[in-house]
Residue, then its C-alpha position, 0 to 999 in steps of 0.5 A: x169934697x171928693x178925697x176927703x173924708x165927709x163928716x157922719x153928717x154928710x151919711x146921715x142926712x143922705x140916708x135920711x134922704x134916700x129913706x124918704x125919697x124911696x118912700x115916695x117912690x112907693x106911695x106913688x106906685x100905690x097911689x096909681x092904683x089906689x088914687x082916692x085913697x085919703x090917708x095914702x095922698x096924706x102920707x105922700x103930701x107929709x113925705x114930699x113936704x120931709x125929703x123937700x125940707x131934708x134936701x134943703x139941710x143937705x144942700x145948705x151944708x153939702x152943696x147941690x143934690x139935683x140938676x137941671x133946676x132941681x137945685x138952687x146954685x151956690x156962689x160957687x158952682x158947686x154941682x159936681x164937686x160933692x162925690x157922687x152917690x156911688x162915691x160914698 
């Protein structure tokens, strides 16, 4: 994909993505400190159950987002062939 232009989607559901994920960054700093807070642990479980079901829309159109197992692979290998986030 690297050279062509990607459609509004790609964007979209990138920017979803980093929203969530940032969103559970900071839950996870508060719940370091705050570990019996009920409505927190609720609001990580629902984020973490989004950016999953987020990354596998991503992923179903795009192709691979994380390394090391952190993604299935496509028949084709495609990890690497997606412009990097600093690409877009």
């Amino acid at each position: 994909m690297s050279g062509k232009q990607l459609p509004d989607e790609y964007y979209q559901l990138l920017g979803e993505i980093q929203a969530i994920d940032f969103v559970l960054v900071e839950l996870t700093l508060y719940l370091d400190t705050h570990p019996n807070d009920m409505q927190a642990l609720q609001q990580f479980n629902q984020a973490a159950v989004q950016s999953k079901q987020l990354k596998q829309v991503f992923e179903s159109k795009f192709g691979m987002l994380q390394q090391y197992g952190g993604s299935f692979a496509d028949a084709n290998w495609s990890w690497g062939t997606a412009p990097w986030p600093w690409q877009v």
